[in-house]
N, C-alpha and C positions, 0 to 999 in steps of 0.2 A: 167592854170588860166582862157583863158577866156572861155572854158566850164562850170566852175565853176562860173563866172561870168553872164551866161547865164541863168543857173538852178535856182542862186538868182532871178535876173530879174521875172522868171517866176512865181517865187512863190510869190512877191511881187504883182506883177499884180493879180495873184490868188483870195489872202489873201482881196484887193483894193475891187473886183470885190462882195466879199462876203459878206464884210463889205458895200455896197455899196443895199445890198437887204437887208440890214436889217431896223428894226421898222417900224412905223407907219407910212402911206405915203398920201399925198393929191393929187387931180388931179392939173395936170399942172409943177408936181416936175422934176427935170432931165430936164430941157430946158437948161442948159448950157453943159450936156453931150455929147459925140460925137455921130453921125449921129446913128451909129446901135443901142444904146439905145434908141434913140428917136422912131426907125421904130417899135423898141419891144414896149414900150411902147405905144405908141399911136394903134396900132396893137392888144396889148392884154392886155391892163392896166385894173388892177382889179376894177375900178371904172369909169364906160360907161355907154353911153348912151344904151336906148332900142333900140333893129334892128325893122329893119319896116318889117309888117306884116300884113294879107288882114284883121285884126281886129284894126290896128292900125298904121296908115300910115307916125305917129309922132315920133321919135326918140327926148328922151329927158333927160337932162342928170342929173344926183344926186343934190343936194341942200343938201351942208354938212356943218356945223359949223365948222369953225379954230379949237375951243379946242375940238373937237372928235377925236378919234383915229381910224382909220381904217386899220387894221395889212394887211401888200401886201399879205397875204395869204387866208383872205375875200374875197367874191364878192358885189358889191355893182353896181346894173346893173339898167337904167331905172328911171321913175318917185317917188325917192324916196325920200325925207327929212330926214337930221336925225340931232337931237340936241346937243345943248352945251356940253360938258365933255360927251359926249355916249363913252363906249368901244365896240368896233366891233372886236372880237377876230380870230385866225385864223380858217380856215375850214367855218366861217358862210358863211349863202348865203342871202342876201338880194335880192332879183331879182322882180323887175316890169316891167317884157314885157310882163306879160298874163292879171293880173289884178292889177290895177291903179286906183291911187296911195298907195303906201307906206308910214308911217308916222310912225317915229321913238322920242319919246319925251325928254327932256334934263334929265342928269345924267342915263338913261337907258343903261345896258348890255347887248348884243349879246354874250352870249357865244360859245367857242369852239365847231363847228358842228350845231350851229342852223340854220333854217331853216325857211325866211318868203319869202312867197308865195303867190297866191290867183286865183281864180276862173277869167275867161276873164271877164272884165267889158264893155269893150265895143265888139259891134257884128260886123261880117265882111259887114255890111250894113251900118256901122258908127253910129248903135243907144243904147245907155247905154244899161247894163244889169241892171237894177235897183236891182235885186233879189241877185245879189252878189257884193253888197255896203254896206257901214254901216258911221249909218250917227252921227259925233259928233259934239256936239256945233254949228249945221247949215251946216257943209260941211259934203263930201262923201268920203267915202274910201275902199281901199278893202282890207286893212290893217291897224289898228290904235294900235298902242302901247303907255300908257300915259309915265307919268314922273317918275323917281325914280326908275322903274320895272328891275326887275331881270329877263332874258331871261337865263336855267341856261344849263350846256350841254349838246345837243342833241333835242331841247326841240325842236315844229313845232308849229309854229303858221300859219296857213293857213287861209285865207281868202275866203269867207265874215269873218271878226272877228276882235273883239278888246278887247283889256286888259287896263283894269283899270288903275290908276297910284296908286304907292308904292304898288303894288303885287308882288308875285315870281311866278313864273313859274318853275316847276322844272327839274333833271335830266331825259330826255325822256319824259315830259310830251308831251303831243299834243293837240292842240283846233282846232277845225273846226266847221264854221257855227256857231260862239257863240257869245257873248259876255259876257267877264268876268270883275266883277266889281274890285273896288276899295279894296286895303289893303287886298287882297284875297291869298291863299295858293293852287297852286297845287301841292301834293305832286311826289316825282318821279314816275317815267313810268304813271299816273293817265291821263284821258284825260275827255274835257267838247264838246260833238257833239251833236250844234244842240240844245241849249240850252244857256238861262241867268243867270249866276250865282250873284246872290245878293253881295254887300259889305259884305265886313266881314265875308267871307265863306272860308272854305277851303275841298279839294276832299283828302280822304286819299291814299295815296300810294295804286298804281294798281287799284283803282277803274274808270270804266269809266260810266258816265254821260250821259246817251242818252234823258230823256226826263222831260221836265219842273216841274215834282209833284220829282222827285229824286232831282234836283237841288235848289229847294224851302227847302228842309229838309235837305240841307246838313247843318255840326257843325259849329256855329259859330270861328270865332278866338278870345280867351278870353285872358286876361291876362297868365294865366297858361297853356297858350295849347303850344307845346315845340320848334315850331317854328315860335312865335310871333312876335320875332326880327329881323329873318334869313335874312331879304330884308335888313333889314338897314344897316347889318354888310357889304353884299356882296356888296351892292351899293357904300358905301365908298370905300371899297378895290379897286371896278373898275372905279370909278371918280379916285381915286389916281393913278392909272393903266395907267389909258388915260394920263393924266397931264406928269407922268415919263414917258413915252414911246415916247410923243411929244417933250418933252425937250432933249430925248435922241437922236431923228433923226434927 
């Protein structure tokens, strides 16, 4: 019997242990755990500050809303913001130790695998890069994502660049050096480099975008074009996403 008493134990603690890494997690959680959680955590928690670097001698640490969800399977590294009801799914990487800062806007998706990045901002002489910033509403960034926006699987948003708010971004798209406007459609694997793409445009599937007279004549998004609505269905799905996921952890 107390073999068998042993084996339950174990599996108990197991089962504790699994349940205990799951959902959506904020920095500062696990302060009542014991010690060896706390050294893991603090040690390798998915949402840290940036390390210092001969371009950057400031380590600083995320700026997250309560109602976002950020899955422990996320990165979420360095000078980022990110909004009200955001879902941050597993596998993204949000990371700002090279270029700074990152801004992520309310009700906005990180899907599974995405990828925001960007170009150093500052130089190991401590002086901006101006050339790989981008500037909204008066401030600078070397990532700007608006509100509403769908980030969809796999998608790369790299900086200098920013995305519109209530666009989609889609499965494998990619942007770099752009900025993409407002209510705009990338279709999957499609990418915009290096180039502003107008409101109300969308790149078709696989097409990529290299210079301003292609981006000027890309299709509008009309009533009847077949992914008019796609942002708005998926933005609901992952504001509802984030809210269940919170109240479940």
């Amino acid at each position: 019997m107390r073999f068998n008493k042993q084996i339950f134990t174990i599996l108990i603690l197991s089962l504790s242990l699994a349940l205990a890494g799951s959902g959506c997690i904020s920095e500062g959680e696990g302060a009542e755990d014991n010690v060896a959680q706390e050294t893991t955590e603090s040690e390798f928690s998915n949402i840290r500050e940036n390390p210092v670097t001969p371009w950057n001698p400031e380590p600083v640490a995320p700026v997250i809303e309560p109602t976002a969800c950020i899955d422990p399977q996320a990165s979420v590294i360095g000078n980022v913001t990110i909004g009200a009801s955001v879902m941050v799914s597993p596998m993204a990487s949000i990371r700002s130790d090279e270029g700074m800062p990152i801004f992520v806007g309310n009700r906005t998706n990180v899907q599974d695998g995405v990828v925001l990045h960007a170009l150093e901002t500052i130089d190991e002489e401590g002086e901006t890069v101006e050339k790989n910033l981008v500037e909204i509403e008066g401030k600078k960034y070397a990532v700007y994502i608006g509100e509403n926006v769908s980030l969809a699987h796999q998608a790369q948003v790299h900086g200098p660049a920013s995305v519109g708010s209530d666009t989609f971004i889609g499965m494998q798209a990619f942007v770099f050096k752009s900025k993409v406007g407002n209510n705009c459609v990338l279709e999957p694997r499609s990418a915009a480099i290096g180039v502003t793409i107008p409101d109300g445009r969308y790149i078709p599937a696989g097409t990529v975008v290299t210079s301003q007279a292609e981006a000027d004549k890309l299709p509008e998004v009309t009533d009847d074009y077949a992914y008019r609505h796609t942002n708005e269905a998926v933005v609901y799905v992952n504001v509802n996403l984030a809210e269940g996921y919170n109240k479940a952890s």
